[in-house]
NUMARFI-360420 format. One record per residue (C-alpha): chain; x, y, z negated. Coordinates in Angstrom, 1 decimal, always signed. Example, Ala and Ser with C-alpha at 12.3 -4.5 7.8 and 13.67 -1.06 7.14 Angstrom:
BEGIN
  cadena      px      py      pz
       A   +12.3    -4.5    -7.8
       A   +13.7    -1.1    -7.1
//
This chain:
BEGIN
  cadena      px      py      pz
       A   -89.6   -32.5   +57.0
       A   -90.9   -35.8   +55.4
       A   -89.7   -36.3   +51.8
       A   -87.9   -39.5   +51.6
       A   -89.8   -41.5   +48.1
       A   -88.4   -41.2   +44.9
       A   -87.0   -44.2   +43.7
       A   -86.6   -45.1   +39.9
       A   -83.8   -47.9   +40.1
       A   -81.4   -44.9   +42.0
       A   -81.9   -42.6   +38.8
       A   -81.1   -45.2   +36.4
       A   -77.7   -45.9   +38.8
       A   -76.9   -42.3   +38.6
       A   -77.6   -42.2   +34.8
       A   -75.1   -44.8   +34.2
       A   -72.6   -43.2   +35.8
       A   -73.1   -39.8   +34.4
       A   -72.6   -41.2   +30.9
       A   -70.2   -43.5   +31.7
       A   -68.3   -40.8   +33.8
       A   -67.3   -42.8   +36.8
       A   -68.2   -45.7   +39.1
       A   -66.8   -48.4   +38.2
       A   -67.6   -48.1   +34.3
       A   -70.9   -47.7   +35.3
       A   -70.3   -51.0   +37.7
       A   -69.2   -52.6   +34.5
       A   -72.0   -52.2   +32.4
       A   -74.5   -52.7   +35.0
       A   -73.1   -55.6   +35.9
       A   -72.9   -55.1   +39.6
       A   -70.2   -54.0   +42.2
       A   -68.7   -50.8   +42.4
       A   -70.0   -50.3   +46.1
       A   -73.8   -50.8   +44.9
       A   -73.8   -48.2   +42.1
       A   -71.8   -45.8   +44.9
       A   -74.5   -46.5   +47.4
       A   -77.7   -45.9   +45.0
       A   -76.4   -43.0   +43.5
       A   -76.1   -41.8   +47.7
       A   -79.4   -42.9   +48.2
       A   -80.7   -40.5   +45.2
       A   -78.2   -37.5   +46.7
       A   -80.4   -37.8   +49.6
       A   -83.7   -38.5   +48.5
       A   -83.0   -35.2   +46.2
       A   -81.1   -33.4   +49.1
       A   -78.4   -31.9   +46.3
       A   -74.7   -33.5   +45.3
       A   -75.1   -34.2   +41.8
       A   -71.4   -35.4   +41.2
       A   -68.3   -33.5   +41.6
       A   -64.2   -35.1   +41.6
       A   -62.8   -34.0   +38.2
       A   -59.6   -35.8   +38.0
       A   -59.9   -39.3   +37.6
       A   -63.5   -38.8   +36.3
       A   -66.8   -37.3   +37.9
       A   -68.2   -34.3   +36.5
       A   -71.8   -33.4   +37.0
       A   -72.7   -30.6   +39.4
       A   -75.5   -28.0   +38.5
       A   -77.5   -29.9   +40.1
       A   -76.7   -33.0   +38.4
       A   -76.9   -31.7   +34.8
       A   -80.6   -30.8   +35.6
       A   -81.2   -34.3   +36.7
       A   -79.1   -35.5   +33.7
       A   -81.3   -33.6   +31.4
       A   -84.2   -35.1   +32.8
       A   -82.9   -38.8   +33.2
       A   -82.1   -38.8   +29.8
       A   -85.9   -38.4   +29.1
       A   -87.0   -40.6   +30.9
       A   -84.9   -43.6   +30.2
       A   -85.2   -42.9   +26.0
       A   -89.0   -43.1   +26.6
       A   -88.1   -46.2   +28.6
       A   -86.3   -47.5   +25.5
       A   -89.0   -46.7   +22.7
       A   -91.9   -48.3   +25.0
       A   -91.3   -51.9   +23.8
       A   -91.8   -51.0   +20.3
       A   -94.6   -48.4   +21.4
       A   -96.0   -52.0   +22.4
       A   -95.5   -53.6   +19.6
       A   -96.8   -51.3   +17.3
       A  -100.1   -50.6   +19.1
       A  -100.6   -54.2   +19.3
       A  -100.0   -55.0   +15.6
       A  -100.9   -53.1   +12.2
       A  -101.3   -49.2   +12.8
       A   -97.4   -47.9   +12.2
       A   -97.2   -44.2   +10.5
       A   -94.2   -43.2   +12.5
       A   -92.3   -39.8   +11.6
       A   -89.3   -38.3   +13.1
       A   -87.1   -36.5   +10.9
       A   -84.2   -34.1   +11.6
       A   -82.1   -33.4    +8.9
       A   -79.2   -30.5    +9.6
       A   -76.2   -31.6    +8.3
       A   -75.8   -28.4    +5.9
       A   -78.6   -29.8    +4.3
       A   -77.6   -31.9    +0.9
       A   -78.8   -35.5    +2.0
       A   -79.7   -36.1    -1.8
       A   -82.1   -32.9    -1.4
       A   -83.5   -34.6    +1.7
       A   -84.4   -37.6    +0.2
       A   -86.0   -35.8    -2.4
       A   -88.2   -33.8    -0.1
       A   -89.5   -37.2    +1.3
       A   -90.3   -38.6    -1.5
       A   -94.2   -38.2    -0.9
       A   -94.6   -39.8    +1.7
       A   -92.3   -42.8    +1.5
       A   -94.6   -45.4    +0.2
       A   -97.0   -44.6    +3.2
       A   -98.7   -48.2    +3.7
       A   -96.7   -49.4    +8.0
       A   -94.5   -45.9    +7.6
       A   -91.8   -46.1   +10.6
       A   -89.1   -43.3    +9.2
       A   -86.7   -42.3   +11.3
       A   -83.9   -40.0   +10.2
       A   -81.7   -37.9   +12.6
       A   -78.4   -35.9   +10.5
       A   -77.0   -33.8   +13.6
       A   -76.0   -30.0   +13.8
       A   -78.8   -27.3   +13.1
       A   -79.0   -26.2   +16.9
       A   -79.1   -29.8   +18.5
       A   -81.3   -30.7   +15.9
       A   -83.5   -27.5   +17.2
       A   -83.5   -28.6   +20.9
       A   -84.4   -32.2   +19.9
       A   -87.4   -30.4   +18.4
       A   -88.4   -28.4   +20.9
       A   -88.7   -31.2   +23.5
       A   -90.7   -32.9   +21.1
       A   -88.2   -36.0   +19.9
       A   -89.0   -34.8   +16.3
       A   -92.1   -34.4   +14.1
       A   -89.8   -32.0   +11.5
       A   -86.9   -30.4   +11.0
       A   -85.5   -30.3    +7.2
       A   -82.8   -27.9    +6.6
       A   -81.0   -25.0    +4.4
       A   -82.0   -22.2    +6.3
       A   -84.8   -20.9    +8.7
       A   -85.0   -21.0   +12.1
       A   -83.6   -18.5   +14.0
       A   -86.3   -16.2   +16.7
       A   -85.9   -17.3   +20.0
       A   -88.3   -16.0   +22.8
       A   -87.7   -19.3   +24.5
       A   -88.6   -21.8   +21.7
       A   -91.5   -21.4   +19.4
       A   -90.7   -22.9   +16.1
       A   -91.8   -22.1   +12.6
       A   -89.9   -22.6    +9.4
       A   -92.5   -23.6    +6.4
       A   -90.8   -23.0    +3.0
       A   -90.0   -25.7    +1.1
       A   -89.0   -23.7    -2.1
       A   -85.8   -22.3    -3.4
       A   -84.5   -24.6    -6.1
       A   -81.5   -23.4    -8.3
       A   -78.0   -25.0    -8.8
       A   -76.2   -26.1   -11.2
       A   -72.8   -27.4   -12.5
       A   -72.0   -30.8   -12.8
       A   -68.8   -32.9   -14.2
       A   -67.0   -36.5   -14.8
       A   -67.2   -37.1   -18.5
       A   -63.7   -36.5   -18.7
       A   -63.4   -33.0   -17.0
       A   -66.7   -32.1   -18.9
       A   -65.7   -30.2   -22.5
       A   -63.6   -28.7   -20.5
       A   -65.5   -27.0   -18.3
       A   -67.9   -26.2   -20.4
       A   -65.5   -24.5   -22.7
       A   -65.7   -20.6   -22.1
       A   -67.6   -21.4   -18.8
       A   -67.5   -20.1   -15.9
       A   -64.1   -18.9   -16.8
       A   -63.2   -22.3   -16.9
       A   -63.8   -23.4   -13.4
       A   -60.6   -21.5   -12.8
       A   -58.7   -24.7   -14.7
       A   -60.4   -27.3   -13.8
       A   -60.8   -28.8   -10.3
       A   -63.7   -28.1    -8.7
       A   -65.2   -29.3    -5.3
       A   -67.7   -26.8    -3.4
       A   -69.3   -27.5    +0.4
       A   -67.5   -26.8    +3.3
       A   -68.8   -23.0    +4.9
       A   -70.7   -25.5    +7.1
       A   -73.6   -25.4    +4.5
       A   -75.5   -21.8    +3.8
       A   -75.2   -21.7    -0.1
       A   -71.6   -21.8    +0.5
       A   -71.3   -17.8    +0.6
       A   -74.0   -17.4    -2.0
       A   -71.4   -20.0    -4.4
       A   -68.2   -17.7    -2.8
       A   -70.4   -14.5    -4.2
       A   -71.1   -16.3    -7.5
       A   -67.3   -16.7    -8.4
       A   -66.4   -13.0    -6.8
       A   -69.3   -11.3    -9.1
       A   -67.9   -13.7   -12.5
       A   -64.1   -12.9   -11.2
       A   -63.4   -16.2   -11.2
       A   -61.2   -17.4    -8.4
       A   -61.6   -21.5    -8.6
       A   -59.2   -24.3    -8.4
       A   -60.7   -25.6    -5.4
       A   -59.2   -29.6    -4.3
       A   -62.1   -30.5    -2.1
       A   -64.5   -28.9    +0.4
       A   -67.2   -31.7    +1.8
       A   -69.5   -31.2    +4.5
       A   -71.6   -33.9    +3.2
       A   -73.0   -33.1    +0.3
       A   -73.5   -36.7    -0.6
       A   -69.7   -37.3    -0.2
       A   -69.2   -34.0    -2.7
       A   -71.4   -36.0    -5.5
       A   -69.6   -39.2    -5.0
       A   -66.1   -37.8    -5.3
       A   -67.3   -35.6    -8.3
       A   -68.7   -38.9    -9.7
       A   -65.3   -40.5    -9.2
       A   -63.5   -38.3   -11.6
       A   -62.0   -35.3    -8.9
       A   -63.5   -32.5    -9.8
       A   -66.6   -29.9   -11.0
       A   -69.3   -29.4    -8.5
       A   -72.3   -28.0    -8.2
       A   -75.6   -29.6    -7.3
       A   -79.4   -29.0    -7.1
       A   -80.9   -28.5   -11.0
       A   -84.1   -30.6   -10.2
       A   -81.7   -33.2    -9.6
       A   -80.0   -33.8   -12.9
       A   -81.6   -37.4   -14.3
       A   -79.9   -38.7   -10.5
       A   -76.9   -37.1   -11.6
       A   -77.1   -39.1   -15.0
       A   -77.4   -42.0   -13.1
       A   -74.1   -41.4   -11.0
       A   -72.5   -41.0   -14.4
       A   -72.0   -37.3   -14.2
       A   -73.6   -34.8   -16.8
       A   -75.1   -30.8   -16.8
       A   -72.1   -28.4   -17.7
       A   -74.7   -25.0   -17.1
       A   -76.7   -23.4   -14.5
       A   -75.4   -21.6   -11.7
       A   -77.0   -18.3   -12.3
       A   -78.7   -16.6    -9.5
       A   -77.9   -19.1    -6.3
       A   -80.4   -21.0    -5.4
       A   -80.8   -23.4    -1.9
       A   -83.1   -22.2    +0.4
       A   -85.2   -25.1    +1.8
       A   -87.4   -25.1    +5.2
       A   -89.5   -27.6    +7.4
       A   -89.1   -26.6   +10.5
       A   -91.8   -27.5   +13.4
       A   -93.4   -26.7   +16.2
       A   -96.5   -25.5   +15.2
       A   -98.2   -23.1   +12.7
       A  -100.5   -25.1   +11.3
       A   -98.9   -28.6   +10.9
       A  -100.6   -31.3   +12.1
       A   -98.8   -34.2   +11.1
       A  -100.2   -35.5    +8.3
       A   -97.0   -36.7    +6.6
       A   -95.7   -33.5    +7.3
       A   -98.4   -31.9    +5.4
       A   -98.0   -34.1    +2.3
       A   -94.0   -32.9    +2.3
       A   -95.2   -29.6    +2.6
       A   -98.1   -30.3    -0.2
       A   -95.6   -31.7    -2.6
       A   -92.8   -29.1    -2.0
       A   -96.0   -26.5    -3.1
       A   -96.9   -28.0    -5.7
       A   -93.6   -27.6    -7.2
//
């Protein structure tokens, strides 16, 4: 049987539709008839010999098939898209690029923090990804990130070899609005039972080490806000809503938001990890995070 030739133009056809999830949206953003996307995508159906769509209502839903083709497209068309700067950069000054994942349990003040070293890199291209820890994962695995920073360690998976390079484990503390902080340092940590305080949602790990810190004080806390970006939790703090706890080694930036030190949050500390792809890291920005994070 002869193969019929594969033919780039028909993938990108079917690509459109499959994140547009139907014909004539695809049509629309193409810019061509309905009757031309339905006739490449065809021609790829046959040139593959599989159906890669299926009716699902008024939409089209992938088949099996389709999602592997999806998976791949998808590749193939983001390389597409990062080949004119590829171009650019070659052509002009050397450009330090580095990819960064940062899981959204992660305090994004932290992660600025851990970056520090290498963000006065002479041409450095940064690019910063806040998604969920798994996605962020897969995105490593398939290579679309030098580094994964996040609260916890990868878990094993005989599928995906990735290694989780401590960071360190700095301690927390308590923080407070000028006007909530006598207060809550007044018989503390007793106190954070009047006071309102604002803790991260149980999206981030040191959540259950914070929930065992009140359990082994018997303090149950007057909780008015749960964040899931740690960021957020500062600001509102900031504002005046409540007590909050934060990352010790960050206390002159919480000065500067206008917030002081009540006391330490004995015995919980955030657990810190680059995660990558290799061992022995070979990126040498990665290496200077990792050199830094050492050092301290």
């Amino acid at each position: 049987m002869v193969q019929r030739p594969f033919n780039y133009r028909h993938l990108h056809y079917f690509w459109a539709v499959a994140k547009e999830g139907g014909m004539a949206r695809a049509a629309e953003r193409l810019g061509v008839a309905v009757q031309t996307v339905s006739a490449q995508v065809h021609e790829l159906e046959r040139s593959l010999g599989a159906s890669l769509f299926r009716p699902a209502g008024r939409r089209l839903a992938l088949t099996e098939a389709g999602v592997a083709a999806f998976r791949h497209a998808e590749q193939i068309f983001q390389l597409g898209q990062q080949l004119p700067d590829v171009v650019r950069a070659a052509a002009g000054p050397r450009i330090v690029r580095l990819a960064v994942g940062i899981s959204d349990g992660l305090p994004k003040l932290v992660a600025r923090h851990l970056l520090e070293p290498v963000l006065r890199e002479p041409n450095l291209r940064l690019l910063c990804d806040e998604d969920e820890f798994d996605d962020l994962l897969g995105d490593l695995a398939l290579h679309r990130l030098d580094v994964v920073l996040a609260d916890r360690a990868a878990p094993h998976n005989p599928n995906i070899r990735l290694f989780s390079h401590s960071l360190g484990s700095p301690a927390l503390a308590w923080y407070a609005p000028p006007a909530l902080h006598a207060k809550a340092r007044k018989h503390f940590p007793a106190s954070l039972a009047h006071v309102p305080v604002l803790l991260p949602t149980a999206h981030a790990a040191v959540r259950a080490r914070l929930d065992a810190w009140f359990e082994r004080h018997s303090v149950r806390p007057q909780v008015v806000g749960e964040f899931e970006d740690s960021a957020l939790l500062a600001t509102f703090g900031a504002g005046g809503m409540g007590v909050f706890p934060a990352l010790d080694v960050l206390e002159a930036q919480m000065r500067r938001q206008g917030v002081r030190r009540v006391a330490a949050c004995d015995g919980v500390l955030e657990y810190l990890f680059a995660i990558g792809t290799q061992r022995k890291v070979a990126h040498p920005l990665v290496q200077r995070v990792l050199a830094a994070a050492s050092a301290r």
